[in-house]
KEKE-3310 file (N, C-alpha, C; in steps of 0.2 Angstrom, whole numbers, plus 5000, padded with zeros to 4 digits):
npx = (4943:4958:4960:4967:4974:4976:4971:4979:4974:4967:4976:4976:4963:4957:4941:4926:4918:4900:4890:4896:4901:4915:4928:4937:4953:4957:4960:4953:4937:4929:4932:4934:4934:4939:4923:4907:4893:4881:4865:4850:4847:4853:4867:4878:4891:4885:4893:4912:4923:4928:4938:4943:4947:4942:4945:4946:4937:4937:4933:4924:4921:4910:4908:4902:4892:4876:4870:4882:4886:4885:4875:4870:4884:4885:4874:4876:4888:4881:4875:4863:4859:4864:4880:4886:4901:4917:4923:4916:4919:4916:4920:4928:4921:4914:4904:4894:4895:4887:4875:4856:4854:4866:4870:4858:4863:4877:4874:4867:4879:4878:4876:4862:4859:4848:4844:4831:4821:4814:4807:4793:4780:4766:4768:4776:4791:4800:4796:4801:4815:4818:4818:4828:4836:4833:4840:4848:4838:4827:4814:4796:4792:4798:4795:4785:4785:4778:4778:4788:4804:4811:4825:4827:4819:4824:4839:4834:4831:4842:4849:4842:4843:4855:4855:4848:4834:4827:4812:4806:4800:4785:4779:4772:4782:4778:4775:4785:4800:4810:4825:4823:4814:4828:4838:4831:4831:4846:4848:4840:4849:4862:4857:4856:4869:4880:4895:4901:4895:4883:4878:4868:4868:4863:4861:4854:4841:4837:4837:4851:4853:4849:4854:4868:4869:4864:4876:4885:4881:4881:4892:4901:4893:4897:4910:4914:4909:4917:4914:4915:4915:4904:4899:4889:4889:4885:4888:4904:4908:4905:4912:4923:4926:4923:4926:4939:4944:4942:4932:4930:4918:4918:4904:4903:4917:4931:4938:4947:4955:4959:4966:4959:4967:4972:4967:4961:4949:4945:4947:4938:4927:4925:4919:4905:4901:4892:4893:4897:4886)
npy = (4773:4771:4774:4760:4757:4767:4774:4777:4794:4793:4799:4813:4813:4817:4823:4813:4816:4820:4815:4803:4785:4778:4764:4758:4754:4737:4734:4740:4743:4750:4768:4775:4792:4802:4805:4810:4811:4821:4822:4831:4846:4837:4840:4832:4822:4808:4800:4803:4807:4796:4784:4772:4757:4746:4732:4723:4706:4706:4701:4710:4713:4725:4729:4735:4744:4745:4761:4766:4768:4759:4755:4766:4773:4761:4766:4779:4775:4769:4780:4781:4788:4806:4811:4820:4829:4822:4810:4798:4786:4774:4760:4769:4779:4795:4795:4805:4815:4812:4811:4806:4796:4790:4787:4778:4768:4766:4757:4747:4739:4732:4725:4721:4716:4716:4716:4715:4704:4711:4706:4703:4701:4695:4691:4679:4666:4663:4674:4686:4683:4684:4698:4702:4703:4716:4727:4724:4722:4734:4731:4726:4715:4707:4709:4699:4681:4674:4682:4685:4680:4665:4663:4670:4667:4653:4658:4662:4651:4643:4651:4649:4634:4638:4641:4632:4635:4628:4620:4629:4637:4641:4648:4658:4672:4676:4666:4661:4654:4663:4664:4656:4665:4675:4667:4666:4681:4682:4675:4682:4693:4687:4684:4695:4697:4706:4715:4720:4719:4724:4720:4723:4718:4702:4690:4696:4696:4682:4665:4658:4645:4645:4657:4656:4645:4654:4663:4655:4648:4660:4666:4657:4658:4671:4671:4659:4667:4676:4689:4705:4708:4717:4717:4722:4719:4713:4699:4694:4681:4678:4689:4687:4670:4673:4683:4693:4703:4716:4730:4742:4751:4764:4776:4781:4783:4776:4763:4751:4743:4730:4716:4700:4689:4696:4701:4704:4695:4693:4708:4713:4717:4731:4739:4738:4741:4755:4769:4784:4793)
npz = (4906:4898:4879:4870:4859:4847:4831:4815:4808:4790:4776:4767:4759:4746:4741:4734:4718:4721:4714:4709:4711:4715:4714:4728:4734:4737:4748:4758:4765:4773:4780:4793:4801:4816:4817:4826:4835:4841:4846:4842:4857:4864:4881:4878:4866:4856:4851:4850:4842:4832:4827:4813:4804:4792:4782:4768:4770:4785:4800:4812:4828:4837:4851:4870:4882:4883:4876:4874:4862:4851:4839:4834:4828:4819:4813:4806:4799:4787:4784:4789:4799:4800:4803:4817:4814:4804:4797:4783:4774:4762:4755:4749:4747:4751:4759:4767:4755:4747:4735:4733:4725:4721:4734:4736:4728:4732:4748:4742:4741:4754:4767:4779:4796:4806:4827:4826:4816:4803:4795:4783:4789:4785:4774:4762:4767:4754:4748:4755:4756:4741:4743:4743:4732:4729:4728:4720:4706:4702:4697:4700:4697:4706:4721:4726:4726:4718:4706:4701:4694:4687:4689:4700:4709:4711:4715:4727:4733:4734:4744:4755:4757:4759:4774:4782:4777:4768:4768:4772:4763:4759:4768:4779:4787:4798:4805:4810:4823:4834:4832:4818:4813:4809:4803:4792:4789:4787:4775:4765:4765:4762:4747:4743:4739:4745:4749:4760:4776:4789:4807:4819:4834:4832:4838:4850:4850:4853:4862:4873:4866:4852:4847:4848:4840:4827:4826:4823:4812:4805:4803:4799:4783:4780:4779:4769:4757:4757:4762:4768:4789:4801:4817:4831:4850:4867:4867:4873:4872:4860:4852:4854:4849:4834:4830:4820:4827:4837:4843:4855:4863:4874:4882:4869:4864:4857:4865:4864:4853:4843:4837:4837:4844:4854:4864:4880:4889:4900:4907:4901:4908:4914:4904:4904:4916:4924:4922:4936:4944)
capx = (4948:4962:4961:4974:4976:4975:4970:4981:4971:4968:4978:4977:4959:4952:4934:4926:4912:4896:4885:4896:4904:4921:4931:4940:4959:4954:4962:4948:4931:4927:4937:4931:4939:4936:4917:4906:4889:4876:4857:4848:4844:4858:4871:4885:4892:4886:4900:4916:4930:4929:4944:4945:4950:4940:4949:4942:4938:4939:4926:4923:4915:4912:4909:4901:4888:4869:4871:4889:4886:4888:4871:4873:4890:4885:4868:4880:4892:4878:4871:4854:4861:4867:4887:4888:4906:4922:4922:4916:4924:4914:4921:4931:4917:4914:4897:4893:4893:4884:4869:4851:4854:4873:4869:4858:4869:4882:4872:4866:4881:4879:4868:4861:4855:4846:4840:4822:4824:4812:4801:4787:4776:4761:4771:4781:4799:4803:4796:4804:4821:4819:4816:4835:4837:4831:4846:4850:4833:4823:4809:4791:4790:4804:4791:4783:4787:4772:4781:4797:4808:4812:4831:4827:4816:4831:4844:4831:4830:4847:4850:4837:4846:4864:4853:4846:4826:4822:4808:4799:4798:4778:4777:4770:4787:4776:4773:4791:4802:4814:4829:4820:4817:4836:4838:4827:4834:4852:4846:4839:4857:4866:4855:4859:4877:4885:4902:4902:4888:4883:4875:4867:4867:4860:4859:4851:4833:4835:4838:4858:4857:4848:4859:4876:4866:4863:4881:4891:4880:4882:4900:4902:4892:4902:4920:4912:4905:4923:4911:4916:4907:4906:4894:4887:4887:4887:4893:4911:4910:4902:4918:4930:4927:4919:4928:4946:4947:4939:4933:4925:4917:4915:4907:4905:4926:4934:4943:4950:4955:4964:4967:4954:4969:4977:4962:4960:4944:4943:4945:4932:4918:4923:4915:4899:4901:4890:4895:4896:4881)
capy = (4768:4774:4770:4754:4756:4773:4772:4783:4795:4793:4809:4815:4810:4821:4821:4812:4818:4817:4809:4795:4781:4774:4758:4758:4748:4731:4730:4744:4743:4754:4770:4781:4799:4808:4804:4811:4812:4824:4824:4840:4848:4836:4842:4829:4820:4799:4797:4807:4808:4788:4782:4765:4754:4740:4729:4717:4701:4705:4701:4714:4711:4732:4729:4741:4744:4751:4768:4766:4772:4753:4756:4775:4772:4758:4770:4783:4772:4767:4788:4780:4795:4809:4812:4829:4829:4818:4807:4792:4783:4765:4758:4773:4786:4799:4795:4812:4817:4807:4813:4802:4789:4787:4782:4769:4763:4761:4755:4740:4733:4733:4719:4723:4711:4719:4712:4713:4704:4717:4702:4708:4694:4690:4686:4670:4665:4665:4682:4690:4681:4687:4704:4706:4706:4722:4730:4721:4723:4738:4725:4727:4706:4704:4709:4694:4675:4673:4687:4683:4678:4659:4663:4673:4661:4647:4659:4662:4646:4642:4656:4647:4630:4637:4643:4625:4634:4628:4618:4635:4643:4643:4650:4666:4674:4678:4662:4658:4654:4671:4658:4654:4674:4677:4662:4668:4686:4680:4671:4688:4695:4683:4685:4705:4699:4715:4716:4724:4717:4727:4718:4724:4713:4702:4686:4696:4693:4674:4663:4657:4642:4646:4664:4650:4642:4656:4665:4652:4648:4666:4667:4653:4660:4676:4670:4655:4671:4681:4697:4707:4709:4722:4716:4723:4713:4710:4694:4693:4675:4680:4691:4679:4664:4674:4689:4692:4710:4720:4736:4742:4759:4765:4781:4786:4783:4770:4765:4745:4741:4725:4706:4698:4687:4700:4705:4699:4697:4696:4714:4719:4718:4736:4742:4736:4744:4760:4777:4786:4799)
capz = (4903:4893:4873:4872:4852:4842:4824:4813:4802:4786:4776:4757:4754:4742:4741:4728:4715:4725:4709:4707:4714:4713:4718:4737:4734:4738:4756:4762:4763:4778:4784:4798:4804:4818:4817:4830:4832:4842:4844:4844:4864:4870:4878:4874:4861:4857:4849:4849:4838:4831:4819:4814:4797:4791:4778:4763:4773:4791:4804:4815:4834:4841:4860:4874:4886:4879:4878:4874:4856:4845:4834:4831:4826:4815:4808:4803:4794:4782:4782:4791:4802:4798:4809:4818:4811:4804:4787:4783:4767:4761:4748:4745:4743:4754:4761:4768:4750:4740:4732:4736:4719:4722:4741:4736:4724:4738:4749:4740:4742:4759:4770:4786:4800:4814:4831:4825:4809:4798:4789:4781:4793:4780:4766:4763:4767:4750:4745:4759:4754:4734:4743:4743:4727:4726:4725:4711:4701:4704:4691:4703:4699:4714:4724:4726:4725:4710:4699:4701:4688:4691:4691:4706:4713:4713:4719:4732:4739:4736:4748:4761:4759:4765:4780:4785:4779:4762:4770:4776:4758:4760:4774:4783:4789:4808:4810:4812:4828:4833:4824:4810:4809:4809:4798:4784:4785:4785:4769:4763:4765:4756:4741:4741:4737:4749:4750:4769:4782:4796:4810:4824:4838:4827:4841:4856:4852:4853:4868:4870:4861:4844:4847:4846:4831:4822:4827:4819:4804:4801:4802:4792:4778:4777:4779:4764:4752:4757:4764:4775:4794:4809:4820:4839:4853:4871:4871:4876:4870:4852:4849:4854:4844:4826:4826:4820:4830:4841:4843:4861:4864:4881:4883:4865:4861:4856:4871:4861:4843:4842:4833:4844:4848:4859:4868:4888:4889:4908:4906:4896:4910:4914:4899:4905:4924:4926:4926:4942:4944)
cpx = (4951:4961:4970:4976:4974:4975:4973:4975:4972:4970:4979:4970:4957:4945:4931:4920:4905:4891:4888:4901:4910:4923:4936:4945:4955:4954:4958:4943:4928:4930:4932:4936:4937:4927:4913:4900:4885:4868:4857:4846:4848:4865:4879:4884:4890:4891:4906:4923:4933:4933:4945:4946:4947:4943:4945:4943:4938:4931:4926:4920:4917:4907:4905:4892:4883:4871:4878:4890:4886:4884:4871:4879:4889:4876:4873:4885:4888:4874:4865:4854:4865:4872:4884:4894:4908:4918:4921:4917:4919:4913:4924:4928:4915:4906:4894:4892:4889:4876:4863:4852:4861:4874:4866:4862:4873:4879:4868:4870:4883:4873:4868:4857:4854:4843:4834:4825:4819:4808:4796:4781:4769:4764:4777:4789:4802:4804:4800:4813:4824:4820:4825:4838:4836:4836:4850:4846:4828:4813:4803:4791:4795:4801:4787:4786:4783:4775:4787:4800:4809:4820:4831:4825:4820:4834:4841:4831:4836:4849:4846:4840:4853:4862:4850:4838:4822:4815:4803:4797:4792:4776:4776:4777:4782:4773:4781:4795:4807:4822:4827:4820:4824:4838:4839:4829:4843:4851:4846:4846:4860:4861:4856:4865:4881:4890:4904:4895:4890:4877:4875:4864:4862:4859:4857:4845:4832:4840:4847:4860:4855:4853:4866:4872:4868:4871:4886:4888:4882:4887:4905:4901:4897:4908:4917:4912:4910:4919:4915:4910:4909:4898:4895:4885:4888:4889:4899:4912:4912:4910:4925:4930:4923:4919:4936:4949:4943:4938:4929:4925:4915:4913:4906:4911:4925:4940:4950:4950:4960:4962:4962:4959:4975:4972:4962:4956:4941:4943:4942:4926:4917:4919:4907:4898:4898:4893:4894:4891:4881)
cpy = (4772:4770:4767:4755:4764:4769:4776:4785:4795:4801:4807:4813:4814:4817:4819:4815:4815:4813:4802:4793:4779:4770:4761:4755:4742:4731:4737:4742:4747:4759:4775:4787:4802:4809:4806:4812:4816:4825:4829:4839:4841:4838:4839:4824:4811:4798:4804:4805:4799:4788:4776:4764:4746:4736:4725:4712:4699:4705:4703:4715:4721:4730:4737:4739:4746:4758:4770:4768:4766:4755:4763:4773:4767:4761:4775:4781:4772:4777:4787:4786:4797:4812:4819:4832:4823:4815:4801:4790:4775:4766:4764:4781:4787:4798:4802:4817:4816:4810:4804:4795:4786:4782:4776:4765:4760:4758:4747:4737:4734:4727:4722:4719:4713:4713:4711:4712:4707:4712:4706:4700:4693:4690:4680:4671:4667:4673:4687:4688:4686:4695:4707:4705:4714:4727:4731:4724:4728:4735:4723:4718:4705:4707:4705:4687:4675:4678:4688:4680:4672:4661:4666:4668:4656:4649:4660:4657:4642:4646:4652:4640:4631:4640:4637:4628:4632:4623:4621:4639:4645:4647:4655:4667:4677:4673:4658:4659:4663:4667:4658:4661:4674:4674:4666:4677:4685:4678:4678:4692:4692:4684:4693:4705:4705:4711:4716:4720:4717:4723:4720:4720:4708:4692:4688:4696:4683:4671:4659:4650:4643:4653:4662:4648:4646:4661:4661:4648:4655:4668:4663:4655:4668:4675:4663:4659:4676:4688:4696:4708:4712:4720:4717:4717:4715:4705:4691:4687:4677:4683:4688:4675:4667:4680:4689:4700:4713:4726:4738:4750:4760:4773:4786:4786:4776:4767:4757:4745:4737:4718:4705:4693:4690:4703:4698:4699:4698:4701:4719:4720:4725:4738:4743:4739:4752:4766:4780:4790:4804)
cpz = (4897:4884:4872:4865:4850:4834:4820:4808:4795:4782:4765:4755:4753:4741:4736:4725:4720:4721:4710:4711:4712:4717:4722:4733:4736:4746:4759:4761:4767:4781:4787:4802:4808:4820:4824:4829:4839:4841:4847:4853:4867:4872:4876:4870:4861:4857:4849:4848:4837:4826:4821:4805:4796:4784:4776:4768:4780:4794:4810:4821:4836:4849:4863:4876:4881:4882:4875:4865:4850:4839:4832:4827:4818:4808:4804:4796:4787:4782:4782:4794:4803:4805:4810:4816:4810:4795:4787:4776:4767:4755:4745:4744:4748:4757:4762:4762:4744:4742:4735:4732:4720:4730:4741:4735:4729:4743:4748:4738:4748:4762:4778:4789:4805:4819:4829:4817:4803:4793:4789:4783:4789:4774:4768:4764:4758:4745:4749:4756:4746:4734:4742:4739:4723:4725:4720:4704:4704:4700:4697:4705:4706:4722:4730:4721:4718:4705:4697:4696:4691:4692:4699:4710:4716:4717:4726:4736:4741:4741:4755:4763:4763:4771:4785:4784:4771:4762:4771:4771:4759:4764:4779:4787:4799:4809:4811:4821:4826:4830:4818:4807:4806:4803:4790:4783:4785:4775:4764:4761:4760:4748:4737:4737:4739:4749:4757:4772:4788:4801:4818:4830:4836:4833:4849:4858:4854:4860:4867:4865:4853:4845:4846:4840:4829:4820:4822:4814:4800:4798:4799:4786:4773:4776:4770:4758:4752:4756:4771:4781:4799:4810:4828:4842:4862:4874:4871:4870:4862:4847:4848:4849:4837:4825:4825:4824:4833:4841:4849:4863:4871:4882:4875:4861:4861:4860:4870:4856:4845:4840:4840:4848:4855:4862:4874:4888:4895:4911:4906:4900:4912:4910:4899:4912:4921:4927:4932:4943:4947)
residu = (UNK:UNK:UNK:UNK:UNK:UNK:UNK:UNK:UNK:UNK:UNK:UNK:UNK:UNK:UNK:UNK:UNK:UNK:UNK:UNK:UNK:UNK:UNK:UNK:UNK:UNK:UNK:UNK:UNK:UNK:UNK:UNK:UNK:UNK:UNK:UNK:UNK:UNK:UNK:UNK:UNK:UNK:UNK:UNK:UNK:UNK:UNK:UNK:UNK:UNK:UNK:UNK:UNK:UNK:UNK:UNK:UNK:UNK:UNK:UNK:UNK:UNK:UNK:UNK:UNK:UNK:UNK:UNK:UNK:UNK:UNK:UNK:UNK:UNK:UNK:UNK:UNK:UNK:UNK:UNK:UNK:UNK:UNK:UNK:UNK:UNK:UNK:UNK:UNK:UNK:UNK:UNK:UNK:UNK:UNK:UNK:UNK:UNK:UNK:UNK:UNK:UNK:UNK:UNK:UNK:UNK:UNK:UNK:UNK:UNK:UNK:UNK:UNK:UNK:UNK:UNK:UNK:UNK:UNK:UNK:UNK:UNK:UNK:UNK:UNK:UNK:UNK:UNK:UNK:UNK:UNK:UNK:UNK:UNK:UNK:UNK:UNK:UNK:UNK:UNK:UNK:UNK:UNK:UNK:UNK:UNK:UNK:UNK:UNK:UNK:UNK:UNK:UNK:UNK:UNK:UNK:UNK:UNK:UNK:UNK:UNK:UNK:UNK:UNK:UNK:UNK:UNK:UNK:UNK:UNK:UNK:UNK:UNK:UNK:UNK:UNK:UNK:UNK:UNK:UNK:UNK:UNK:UNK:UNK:UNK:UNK:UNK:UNK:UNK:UNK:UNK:UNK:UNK:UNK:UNK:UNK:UNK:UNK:UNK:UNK:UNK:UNK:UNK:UNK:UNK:UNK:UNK:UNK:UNK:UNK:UNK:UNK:UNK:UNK:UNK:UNK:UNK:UNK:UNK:UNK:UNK:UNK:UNK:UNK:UNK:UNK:UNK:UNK:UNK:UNK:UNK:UNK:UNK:UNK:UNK:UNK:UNK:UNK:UNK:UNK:UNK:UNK:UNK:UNK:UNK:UNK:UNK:UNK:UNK:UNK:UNK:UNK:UNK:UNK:UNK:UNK:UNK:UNK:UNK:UNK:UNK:UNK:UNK:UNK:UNK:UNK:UNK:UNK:UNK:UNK:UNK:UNK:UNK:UNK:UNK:UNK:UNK)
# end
């Protein structure tokens, strides 16, 4: 399948000091160049030669088969894994260059909602929720609900009310429904206050109507809290109705970028069709 959109390269950016951080213009929040990635002893590329532009405020559906490269793509972005070339820019700063303390730093403003929601299953709703302050406060009390600052605690449960779970603060996060997981690390999320939120297929552990729930509570809460969001998916629908653009890899490349209103979506099941062998 031919790429339908090329993404022009970004040009003149000099590289920034790898200690520190600086502010992105407003209207970036994510630039990628060229990006390409290689595991050892294989011999082709996941990903090859990706450019795209993610802009303050935009909500981002990237599309494609398993195998097709969406969660690579989105490990790299945050520097979970390291590219085999190209440049990644978040927030303006050269990730690829950023020393171990600078990385955090950028990264804590950054929220991430994986398939497996990552609770810590013998502790409470609320402590796991407080846990994403930690970006905020490095302060051991944020640890635990019991040591916790009360400001924290509030913000915590206010975080758990615009999720529909302040009922569940008590409660052993592994005894919760695979919803209610989502929920409560949604919650989680929003307490981090990110700017950018990466989601990795973040409604295919759950069955499709709480995966509708939780879909368009989520996508309420970001567009409500004016973050940004790039989220993997394979459902067609998903991208449709809760994204404003698309991105679809097939392959590794980037073979779609477009306004999601200009995407046919009766198109896209090649993406999903098998390679030849």
């Amino acid at each position: 399948m031919a790429s339908e959109t090329a993404t022009a390269p970004l040009r003149g950016n000099a590289a920034p000091e790898a200690a520190s951080i600086r502010q992105a213009p407003a209207s970036t929040e994510l630039a990628v160049t060229g990006l390409s990635k290689r595991y050892d002893g294989e011999p082709q590329n996941v990903l090859r030669d990706i450019s795209f532009r993610i802009g303050t405020g935009e909500r981002v559906a990237l599309l494609g088969a398993n195998g097709s490269g969406k969660s690579t793509l989105l490990r790299c972005c945050m520097r979970l894994m390291e590219p085999s070339s190209g440049d990644v820019r978040l927030f303006g700063n050269d990730v690829r260059q950023l020393g171990r303390s600078a990385l955090r730093g950028l990264r804590s403003r950054t929220g991430v909602v994986f398939q497996r929601h990552n609770l810590v299953g013998r502790l409470s709703v609320l402590t796991n929720v407080i846990h994403g302050a930690l970006g905020r406060s490095r302060h051991p009390g944020t640890w635990f609900q019991a040591t916790a600052a009360q400001p924290w605690r509030d913000e915590a449960v206010r975080c758990l009310q615009e999720v529909g779970m302040a009922d569940y603060t008590g409660q052993r996060a592994d005894r919760l429904s695979g919803g209610q997981s989502q929920r409560v690390a949604i919650a989680r999320t929003l307490m981090q206050h990110p700017q950018l939120v990466f989601a990795d297929e973040p409604a295919a552990s759950l069955d499709p109507a709480a995966g509708e729930e939780v879909m368009a509570l989520f996508s309420r809460l970001i567009a409500g809290h004016g973050m940004t969001l790039v989220f993997s998916s394979h459902d067609l629908d998903h991208a449709r109705r809760y994204a404003d653009r698309v991105i679809a890899l097939r392959a590794g490349e980037v073979v779609i970028d477009r306004p999601t209103a200009a995407v046919d979506f009766s198109q896209l099941a090649g993406l999903y069709q098998r390679e030849a062998v």
